[in-house]
C-alpha positions as CSV (number, residue, x, y, z in Angstrom):
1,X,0.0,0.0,0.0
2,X,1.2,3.3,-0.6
3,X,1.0,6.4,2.3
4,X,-0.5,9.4,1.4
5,X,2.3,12.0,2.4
6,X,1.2,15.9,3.0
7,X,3.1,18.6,3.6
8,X,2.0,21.3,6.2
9,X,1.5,24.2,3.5
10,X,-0.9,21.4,2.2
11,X,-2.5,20.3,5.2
12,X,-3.3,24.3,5.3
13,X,-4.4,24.8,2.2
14,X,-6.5,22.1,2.7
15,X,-8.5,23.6,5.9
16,X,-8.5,27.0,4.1
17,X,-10.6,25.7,1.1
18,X,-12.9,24.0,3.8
19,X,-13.1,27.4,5.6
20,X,-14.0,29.1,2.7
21,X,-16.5,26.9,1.4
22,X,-18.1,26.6,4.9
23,X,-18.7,30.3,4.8
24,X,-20.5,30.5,1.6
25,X,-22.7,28.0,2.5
26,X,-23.6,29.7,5.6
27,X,-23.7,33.0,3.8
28,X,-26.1,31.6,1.1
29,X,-28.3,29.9,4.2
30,X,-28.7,33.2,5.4
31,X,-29.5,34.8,1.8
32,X,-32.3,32.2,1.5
33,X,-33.8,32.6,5.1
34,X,-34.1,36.3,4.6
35,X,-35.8,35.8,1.0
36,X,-38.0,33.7,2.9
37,X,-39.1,35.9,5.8
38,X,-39.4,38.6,2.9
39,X,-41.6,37.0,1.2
40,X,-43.7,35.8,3.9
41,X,-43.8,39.6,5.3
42,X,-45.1,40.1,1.5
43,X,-48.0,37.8,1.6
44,X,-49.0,38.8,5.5
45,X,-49.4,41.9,4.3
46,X,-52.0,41.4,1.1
47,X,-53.6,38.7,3.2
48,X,-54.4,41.7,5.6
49,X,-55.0,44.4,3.1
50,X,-57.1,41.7,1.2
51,X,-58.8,41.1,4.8
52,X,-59.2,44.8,5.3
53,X,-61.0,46.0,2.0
54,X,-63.5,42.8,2.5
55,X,-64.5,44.1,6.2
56,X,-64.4,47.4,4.7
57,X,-67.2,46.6,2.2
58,X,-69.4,44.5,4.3
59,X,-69.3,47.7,6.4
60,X,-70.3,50.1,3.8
61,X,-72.8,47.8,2.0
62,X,-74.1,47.7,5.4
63,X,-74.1,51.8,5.8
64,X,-75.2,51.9,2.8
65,X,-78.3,49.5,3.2
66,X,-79.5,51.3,6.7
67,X,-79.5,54.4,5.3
68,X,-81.4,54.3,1.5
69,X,-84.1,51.8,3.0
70,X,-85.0,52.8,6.8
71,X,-82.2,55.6,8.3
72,X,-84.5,56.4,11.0
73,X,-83.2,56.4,14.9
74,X,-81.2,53.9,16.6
75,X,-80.9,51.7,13.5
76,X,-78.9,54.9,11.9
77,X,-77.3,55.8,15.1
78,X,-75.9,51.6,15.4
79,X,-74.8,51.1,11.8
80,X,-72.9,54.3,11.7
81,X,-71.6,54.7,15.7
82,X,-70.5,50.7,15.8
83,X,-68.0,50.8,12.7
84,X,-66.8,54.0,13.6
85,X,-66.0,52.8,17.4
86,X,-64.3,49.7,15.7
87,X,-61.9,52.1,13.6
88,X,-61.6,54.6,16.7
89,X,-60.5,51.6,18.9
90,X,-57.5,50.2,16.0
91,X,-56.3,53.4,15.8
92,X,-55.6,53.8,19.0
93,X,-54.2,50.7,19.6
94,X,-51.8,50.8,16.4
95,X,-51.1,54.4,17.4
96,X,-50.3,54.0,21.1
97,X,-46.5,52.9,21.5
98,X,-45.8,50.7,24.3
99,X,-41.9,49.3,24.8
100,X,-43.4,46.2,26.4
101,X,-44.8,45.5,22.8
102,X,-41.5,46.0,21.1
103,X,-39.9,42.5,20.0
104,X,-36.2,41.5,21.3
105,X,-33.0,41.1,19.2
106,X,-31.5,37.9,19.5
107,X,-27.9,38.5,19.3
């Protein structure tokens, strides 16, 4: 059998190559993990805007209903008071900073 015989400068060159190849690897993983969380970020939000204008247009239809057929009293007071309560109250709350909300760093 024949003994495989390296030489230090080898042995280094050797652990460099590894090295460098271990780093792209790990630089591409994190490439393609923040692609990823872009792209879900992306589809969160049109899943909400598509959310929103839905809720949006039930509540106009709604307004809209109330007030060509029978906007008398409490039915016009209700179908124009409760919406507007709803929006006053997520205002608020997506307006009102609070550090306990804000998310930790992982180092």
């Amino acid at each position: 059998m024949t003994t495989i015989s390296l030489s230090a400068v080898e042995i280094m060159a050797g652990l460099g190559v590894l090295l460098v190849l271990f780093m792209v690897w790990r630089a591409g993983s994190r490439r393609a993990k923040a692609a990823a969380e872009a792209a879900r970020s992306g589809a969160r939000f049109m899943s909400l805007a598509g959310r929103v204008l839905f809720s949006a247009g039930l509540i106009v239809a709604a307004q809209w209903l109330v007030i060509t057929q029978a906007g008398t009293g409490w039915l016009l007071l209700a179908v124009l008071g409760v919406p507007a309560l709803f929006a006053s109250y997520t205002l608020t709350r997506a307006l009102t900073v609070s550090t306990r909300d804000m998310p930790r760093r992982r180092r």
